[in-house]
BALOBA-1460 file (C-alpha; in Angstrom, 3 decimals):
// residues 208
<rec num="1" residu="x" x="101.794" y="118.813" z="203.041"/>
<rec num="2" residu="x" x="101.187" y="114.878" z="202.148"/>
<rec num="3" residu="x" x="103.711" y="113.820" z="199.472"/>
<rec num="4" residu="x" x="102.531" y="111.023" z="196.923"/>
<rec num="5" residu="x" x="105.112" y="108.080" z="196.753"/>
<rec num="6" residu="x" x="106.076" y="106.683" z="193.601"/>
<rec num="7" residu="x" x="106.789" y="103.657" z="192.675"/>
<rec num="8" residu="x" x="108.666" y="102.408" z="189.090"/>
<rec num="9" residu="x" x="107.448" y="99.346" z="188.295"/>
<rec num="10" residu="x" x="108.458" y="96.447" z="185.569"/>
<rec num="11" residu="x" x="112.119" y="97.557" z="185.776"/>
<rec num="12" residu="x" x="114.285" y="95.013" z="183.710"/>
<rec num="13" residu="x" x="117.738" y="96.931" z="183.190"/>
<rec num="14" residu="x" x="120.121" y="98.183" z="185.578"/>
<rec num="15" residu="x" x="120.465" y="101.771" z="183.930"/>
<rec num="16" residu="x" x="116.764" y="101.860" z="183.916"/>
<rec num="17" residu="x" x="116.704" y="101.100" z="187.910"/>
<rec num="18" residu="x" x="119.865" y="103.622" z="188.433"/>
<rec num="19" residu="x" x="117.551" y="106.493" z="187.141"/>
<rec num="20" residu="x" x="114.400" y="105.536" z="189.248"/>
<rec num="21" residu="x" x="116.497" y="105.541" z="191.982"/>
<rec num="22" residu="x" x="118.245" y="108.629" z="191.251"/>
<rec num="23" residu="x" x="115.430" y="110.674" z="190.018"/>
<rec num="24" residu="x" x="113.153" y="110.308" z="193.578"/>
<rec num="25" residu="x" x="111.347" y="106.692" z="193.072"/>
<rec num="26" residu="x" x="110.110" y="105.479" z="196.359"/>
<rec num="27" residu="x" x="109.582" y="102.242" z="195.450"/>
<rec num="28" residu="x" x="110.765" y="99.841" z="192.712"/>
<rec num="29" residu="x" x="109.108" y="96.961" z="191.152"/>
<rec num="30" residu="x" x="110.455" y="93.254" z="189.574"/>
<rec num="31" residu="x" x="107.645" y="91.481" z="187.683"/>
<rec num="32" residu="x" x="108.151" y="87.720" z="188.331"/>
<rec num="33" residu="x" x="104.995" y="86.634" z="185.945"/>
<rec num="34" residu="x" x="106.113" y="84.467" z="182.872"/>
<rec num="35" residu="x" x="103.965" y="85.673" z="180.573"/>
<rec num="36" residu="x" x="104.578" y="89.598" z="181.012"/>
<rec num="37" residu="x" x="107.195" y="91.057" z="178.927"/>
<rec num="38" residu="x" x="108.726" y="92.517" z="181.573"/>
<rec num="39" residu="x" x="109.497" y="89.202" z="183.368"/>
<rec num="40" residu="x" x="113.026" y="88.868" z="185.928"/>
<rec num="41" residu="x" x="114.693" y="85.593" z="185.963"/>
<rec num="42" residu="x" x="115.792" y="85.149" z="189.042"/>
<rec num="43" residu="x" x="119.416" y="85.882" z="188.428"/>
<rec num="44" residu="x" x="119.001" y="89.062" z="187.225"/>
<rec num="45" residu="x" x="116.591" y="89.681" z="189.762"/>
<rec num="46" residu="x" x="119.051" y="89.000" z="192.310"/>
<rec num="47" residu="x" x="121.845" y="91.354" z="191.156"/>
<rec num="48" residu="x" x="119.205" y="94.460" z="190.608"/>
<rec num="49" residu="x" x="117.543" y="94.193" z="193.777"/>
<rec num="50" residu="x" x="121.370" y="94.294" z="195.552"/>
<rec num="51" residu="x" x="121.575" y="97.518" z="193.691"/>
<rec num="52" residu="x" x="118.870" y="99.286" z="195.726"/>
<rec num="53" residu="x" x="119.728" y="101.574" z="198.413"/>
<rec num="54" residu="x" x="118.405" y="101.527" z="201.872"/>
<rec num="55" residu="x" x="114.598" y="103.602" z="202.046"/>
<rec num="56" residu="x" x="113.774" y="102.352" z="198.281"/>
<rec num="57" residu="x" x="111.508" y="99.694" z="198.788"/>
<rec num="58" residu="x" x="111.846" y="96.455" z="196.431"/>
<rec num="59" residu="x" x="108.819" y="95.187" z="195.712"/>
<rec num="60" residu="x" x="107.862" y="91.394" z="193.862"/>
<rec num="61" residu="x" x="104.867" y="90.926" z="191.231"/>
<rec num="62" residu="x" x="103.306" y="87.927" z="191.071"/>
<rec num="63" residu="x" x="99.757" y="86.341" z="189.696"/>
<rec num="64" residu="x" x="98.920" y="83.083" z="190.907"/>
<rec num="65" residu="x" x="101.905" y="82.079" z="191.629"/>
<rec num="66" residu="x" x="102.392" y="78.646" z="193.213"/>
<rec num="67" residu="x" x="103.501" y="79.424" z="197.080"/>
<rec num="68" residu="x" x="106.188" y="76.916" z="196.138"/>
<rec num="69" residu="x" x="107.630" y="79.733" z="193.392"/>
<rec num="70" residu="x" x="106.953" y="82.770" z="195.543"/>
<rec num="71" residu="x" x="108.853" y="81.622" z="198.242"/>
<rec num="72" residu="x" x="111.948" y="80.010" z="196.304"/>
<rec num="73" residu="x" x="112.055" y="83.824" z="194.422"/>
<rec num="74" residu="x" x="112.035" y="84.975" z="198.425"/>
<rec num="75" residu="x" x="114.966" y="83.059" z="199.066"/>
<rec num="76" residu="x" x="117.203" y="83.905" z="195.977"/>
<rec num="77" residu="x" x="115.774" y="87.679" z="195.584"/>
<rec num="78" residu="x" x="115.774" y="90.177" z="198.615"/>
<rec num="79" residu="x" x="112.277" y="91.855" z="198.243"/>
<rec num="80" residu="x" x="110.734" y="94.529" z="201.310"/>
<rec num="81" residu="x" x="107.075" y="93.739" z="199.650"/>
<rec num="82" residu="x" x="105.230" y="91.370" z="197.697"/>
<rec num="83" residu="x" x="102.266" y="92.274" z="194.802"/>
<rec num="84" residu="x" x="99.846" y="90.330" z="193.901"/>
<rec num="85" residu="x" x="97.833" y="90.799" z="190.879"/>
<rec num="86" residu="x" x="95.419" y="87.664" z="190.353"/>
<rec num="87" residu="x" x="92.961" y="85.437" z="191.737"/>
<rec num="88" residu="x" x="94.958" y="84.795" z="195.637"/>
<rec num="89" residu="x" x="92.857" y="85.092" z="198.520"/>
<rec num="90" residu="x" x="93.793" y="87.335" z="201.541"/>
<rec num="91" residu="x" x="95.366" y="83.931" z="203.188"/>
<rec num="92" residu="x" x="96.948" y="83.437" z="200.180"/>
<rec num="93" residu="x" x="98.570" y="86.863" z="200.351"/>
<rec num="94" residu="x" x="99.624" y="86.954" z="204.036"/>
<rec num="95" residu="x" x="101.710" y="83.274" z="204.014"/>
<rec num="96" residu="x" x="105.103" y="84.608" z="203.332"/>
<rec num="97" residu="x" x="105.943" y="86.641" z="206.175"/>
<rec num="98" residu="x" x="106.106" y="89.874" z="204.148"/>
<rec num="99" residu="x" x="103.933" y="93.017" z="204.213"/>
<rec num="100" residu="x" x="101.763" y="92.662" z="200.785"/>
<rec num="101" residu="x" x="99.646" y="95.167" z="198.139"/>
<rec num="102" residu="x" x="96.229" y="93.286" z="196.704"/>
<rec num="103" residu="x" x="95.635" y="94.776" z="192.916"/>
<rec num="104" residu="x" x="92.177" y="94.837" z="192.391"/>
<rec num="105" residu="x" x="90.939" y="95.416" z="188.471"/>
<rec num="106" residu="x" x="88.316" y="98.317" z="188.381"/>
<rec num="107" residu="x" x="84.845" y="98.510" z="186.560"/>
<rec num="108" residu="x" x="81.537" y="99.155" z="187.199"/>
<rec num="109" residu="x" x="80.019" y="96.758" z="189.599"/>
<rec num="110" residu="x" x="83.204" y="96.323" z="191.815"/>
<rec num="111" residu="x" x="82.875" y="96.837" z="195.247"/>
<rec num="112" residu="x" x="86.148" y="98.199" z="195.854"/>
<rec num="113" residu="x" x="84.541" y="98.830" z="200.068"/>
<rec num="114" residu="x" x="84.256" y="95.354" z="200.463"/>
<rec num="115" residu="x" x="87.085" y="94.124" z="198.115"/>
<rec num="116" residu="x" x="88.684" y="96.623" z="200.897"/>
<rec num="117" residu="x" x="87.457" y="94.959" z="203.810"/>
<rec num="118" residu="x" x="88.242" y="91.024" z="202.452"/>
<rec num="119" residu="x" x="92.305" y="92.545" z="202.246"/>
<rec num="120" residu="x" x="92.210" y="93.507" z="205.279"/>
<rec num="121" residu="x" x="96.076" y="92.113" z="206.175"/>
<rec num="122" residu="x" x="96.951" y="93.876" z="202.881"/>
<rec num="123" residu="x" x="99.130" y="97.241" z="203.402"/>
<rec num="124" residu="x" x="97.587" y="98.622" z="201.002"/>
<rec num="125" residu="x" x="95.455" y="98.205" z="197.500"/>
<rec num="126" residu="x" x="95.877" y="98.653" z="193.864"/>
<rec num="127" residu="x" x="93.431" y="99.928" z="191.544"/>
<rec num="128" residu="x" x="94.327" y="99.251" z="188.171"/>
<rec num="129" residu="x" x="91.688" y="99.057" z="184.593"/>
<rec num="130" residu="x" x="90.102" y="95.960" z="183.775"/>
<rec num="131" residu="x" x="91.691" y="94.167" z="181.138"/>
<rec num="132" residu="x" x="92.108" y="90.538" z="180.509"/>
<rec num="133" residu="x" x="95.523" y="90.845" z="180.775"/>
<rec num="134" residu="x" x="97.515" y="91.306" z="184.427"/>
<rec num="135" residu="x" x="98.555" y="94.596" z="184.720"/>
<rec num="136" residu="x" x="101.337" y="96.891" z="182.724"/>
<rec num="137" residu="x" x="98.887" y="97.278" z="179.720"/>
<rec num="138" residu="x" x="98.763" y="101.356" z="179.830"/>
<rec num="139" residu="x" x="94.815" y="101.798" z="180.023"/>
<rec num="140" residu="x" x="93.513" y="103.601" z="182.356"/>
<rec num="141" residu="x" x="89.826" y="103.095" z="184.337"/>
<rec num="142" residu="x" x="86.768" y="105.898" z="185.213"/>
<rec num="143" residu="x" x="88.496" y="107.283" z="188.459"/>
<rec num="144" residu="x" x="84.961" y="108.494" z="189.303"/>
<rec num="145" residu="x" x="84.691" y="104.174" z="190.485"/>
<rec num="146" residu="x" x="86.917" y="105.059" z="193.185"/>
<rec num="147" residu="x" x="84.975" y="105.247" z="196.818"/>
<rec num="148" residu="x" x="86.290" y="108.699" z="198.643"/>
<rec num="149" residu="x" x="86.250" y="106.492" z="202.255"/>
<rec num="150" residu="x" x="88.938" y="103.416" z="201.151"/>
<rec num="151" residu="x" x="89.564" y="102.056" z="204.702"/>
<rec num="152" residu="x" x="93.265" y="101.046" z="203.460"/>
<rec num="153" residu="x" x="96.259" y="103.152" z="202.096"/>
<rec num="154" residu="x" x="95.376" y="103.439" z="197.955"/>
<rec num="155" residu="x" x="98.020" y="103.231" z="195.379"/>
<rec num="156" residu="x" x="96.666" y="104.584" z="191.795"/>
<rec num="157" residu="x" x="97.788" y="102.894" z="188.485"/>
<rec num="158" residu="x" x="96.843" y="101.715" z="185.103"/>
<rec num="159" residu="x" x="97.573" y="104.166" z="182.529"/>
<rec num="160" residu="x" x="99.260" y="106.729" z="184.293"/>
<rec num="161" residu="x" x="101.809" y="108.901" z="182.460"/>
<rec num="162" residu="x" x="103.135" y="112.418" z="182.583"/>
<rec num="163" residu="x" x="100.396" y="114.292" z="181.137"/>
<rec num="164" residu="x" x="97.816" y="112.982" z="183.371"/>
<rec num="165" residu="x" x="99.043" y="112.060" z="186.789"/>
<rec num="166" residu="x" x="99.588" y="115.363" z="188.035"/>
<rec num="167" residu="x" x="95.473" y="115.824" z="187.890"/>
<rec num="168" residu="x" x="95.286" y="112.264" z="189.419"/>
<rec num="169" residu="x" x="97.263" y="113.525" z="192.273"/>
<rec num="170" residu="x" x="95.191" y="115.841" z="192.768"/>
<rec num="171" residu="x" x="92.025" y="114.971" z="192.688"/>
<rec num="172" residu="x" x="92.464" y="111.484" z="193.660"/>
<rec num="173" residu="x" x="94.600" y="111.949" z="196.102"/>
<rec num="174" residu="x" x="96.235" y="108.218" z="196.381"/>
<rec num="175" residu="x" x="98.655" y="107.339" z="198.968"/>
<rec num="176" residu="x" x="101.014" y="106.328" z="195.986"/>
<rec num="177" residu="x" x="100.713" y="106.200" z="192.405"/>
<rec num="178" residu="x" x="102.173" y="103.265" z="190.179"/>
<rec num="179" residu="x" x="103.894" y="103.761" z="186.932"/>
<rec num="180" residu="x" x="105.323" y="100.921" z="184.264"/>
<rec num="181" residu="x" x="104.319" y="101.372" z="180.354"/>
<rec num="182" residu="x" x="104.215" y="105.253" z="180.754"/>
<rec num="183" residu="x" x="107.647" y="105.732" z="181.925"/>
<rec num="184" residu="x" x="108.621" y="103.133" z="178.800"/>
<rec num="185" residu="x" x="110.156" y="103.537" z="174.758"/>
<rec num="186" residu="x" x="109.242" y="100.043" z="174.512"/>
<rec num="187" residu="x" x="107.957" y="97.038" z="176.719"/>
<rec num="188" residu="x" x="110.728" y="96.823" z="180.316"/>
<rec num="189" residu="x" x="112.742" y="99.806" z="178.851"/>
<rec num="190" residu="x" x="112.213" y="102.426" z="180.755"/>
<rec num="191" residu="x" x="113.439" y="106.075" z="179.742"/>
<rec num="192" residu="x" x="115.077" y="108.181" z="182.137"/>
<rec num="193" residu="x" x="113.346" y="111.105" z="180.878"/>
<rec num="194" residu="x" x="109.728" y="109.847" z="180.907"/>
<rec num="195" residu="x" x="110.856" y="108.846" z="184.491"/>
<rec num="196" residu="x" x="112.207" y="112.246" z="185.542"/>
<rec num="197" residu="x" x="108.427" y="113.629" z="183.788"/>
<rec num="198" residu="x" x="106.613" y="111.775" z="185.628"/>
<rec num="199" residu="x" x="108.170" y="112.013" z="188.868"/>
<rec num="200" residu="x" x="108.041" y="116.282" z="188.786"/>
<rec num="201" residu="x" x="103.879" y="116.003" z="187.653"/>
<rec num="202" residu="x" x="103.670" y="114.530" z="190.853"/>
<rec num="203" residu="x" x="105.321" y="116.656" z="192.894"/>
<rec num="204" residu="x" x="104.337" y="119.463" z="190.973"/>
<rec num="205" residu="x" x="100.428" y="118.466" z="191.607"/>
<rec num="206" residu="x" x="101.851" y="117.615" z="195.816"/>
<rec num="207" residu="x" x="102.359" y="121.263" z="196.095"/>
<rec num="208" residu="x" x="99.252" y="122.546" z="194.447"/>
């Protein structure tokens, strides 16, 4: 039976990473984008990411990033896979030498098929709600938008929580699903128990 990865994303503290890690995350996200609340300096960045066992992967958020920036955060911060959340085109995307997701804000009148087929080098994309902001803002999108025949591996976010990603899970039926405001008690704090929640909808809804 398929099992949904999970990935923690916007992780800030080293307690909060410990219980992602601990409680089944697949995947584990740093947000290197100024503005967000939930933004690593580098430093810090560096000593969390050294705290992540082998099989978790460490993934980097960025939106519109100079190359200059991503690749400096490459070379102090050991990331497995990049995110990019903004305007970059698919060159853009694929410089770094590093496998890469492509977020792509849903409403009506975006051709996710084609936004599909323009990623093509991506490993996989990101459906998140429209907002003006980039990401992390806990809304959630119609999930009727989504096309059934994706050619690339999906991962599900934007408002995502306990109470409703089991029934994402299941009737979506991403390859992952994303998580950062509704695992939190206040912007990059993360609570272990909201974590622990969310991880057991999922696999609750896996073995449905």
């Amino acid at each position: 039976m398929p099992r949904t990865r999970i990935k923690i994303c916007g992780l800030t503290r080293p307690q909060d990473l410990e219980a992602a890690i601990r409680l089944g995350a697949d995947a584990v996200g740093f947000v290197f984008y100024p503005p967000s609340p939930r933004y690593l300096n580098l430093d810090l960045a560096h000593e969390l990411a050294l705290c992540v066992p082998p099989f978790v992967t460490r993934v980097g958020l960025f939106v519109n990033a100079d190359p200059q920036q991503v690749r400096h955060t490459l070379a102090e911060v050991k990331l497995d896979l990049l995110q990019f959340h903004g305007e970059e085109d698919a060159g853009y995307c694929a410089q770094f030498g590093l496998p890469y997701l492509k977020a792509a804000r849903v409403r009506p009148g975006v051709d996710l098929l084609e936004f599909a087929r323009t990623y093509a080098t991506a490993q996989g994309i990101l459906l998140d709600a429209w907002v003006e902001a980039y990401g992390g803002v806990g809304q959630s999108f119609d999930w009727s938008l989504i096309p059934s025949d994706l050619p690339v591996p999906m991962i599900l976010s934007g408002g995502l929580d306990a109470d409703n990603v089991g029934e994402a899970v299941m009737n979506i039926k991403p390859w992952a699903v994303d998580v950062s405001s509704g695992v939190e008690i206040a912007k990059g704090i993360k609570d272990a128990d909201k974590i622990a929640a969310f991880i057991a909808a999922v696999r609750i809804a896996d073995a449905c």
